[in-house]
N, C-alpha and C positions, 0 to 999 in steps of 0.2 A: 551371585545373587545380590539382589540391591534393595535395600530396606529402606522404606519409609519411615525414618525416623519422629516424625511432626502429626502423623496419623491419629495417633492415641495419645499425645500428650495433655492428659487432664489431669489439671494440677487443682487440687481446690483448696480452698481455706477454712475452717470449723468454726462455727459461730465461734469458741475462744479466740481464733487468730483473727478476727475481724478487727479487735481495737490492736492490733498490729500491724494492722496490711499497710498504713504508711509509714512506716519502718521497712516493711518489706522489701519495696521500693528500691532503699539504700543498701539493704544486706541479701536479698536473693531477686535481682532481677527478671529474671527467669522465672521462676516460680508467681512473679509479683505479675509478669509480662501472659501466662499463659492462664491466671486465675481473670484476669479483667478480660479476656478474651471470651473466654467460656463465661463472664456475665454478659457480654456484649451480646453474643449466642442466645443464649438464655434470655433475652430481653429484661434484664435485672439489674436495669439501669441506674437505678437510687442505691445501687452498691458497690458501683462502679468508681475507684480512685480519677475521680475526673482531671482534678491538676494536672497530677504525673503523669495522664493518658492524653490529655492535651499536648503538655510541654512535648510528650513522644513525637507525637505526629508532628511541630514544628520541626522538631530536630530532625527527622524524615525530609521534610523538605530541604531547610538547609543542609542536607548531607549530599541531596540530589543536583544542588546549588552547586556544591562546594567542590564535586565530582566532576561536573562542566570547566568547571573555573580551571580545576586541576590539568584537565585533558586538553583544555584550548592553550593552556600555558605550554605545556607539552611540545606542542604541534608548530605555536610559533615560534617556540626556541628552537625546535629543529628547520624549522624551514629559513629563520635568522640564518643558522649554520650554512644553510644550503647555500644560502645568498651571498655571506659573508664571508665564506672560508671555503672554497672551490674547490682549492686544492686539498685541505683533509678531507675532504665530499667521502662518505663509507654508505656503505648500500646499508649498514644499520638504521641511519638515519632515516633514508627511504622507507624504513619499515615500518620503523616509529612512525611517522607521518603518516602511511598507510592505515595503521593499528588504528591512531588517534581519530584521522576520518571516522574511520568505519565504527567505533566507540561511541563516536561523538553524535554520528546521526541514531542510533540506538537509542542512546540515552535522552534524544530530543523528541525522538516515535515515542518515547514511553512515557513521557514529560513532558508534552508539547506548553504547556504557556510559560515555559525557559524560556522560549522564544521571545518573549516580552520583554526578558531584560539581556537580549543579545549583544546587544553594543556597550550596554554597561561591563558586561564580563568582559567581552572581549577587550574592552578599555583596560580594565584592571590586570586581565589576562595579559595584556602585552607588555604594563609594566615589571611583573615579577617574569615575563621572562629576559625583557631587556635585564635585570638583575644577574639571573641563572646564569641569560648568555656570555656578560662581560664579566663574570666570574671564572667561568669556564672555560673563554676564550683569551683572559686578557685584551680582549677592546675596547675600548671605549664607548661608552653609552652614544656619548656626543660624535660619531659617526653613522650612527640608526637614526631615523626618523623621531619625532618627538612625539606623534600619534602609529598606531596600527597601523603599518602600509599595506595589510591587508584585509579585504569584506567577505562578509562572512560566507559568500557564495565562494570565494576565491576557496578560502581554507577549506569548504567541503567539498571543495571540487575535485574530484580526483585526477584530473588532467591537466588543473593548475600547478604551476610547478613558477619559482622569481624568475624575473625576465633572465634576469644575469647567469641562472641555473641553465644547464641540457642536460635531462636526463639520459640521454643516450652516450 
């Protein structure tokens, strides 16, 4: 049987806990996260931790940001690998790369104006993982390109594969 944990969760505050609820914040987020929700509800808005329910929501985004950032890093360190290192080639890799795609448009259907700042991740993204990869591999940065040698249609493509690679 499978419970809906989030159904009922109504947490409220008593007119005493009110000159606490920013304290709250810092000692029971949850309690702090499911009372400002049920004011939202409620349309009882003038009692609403607005800071903390603002800062939440940036931090909502940059976490959606920072999840992109993660997964494109991912993808082209594996596919560096692929390019780079023939012979250790492991169908792990494959999978990864697979995963990451298929992650990676997911998380752009559910977030679509990431797409705005595509070429900035993916800029950034290729730096940390030229890092990864010559940590991992021992080689040399200064054998990879000095920008992304791949666009962002390449990386979502699931057909694409480095020249230098055969999947078969």
């Amino acid at each position: 049987m499978c419970y809906n944990i989030y159904m009922n969760s109504q947490i409220t505050i008593t007119h005493n806990d009110i000159s606490t609820e920013k304290t709250l914040y810092n000692t029971d987020f949850y309690k702090w996260a499911l009372h400002n929700a049920n004011l939202i509800r409620q349309g009882r808005f003038a009692e609403i931790d607005v800071e903390n329910v603002a800062e939440e929501l940036e931090s909502m985004g940059r976490s959606e940001k920072k999840e992109l950032f993660n997964r494109l890093s991912v993808l082209i360190m594996h596919l560096l690998k692929l390019q780079y290192q023939q012979k250790r080639r492991s169908n792990s890799w494959i999978k990864t790369i697979y995963t990451q795609r298929v992650d990676i448009k997911i998380l752009l259907e559910e977030n679509p104006s990431l797409k705005y700042e595509l070429e900035l991740i993916i800029a950034k993204a290729y730096e940390r993982a030229v890092l990864l990869f010559t940590k991992e591999t021992g080689i040399s940065k200064y054998t990879l390109p000095a920008i992304c040698p791949y666009t962002y249609e390449q990386l979502s493509d699931d057909e694409f594969w480095p020249k230098e690679f055969s999947k078969g």
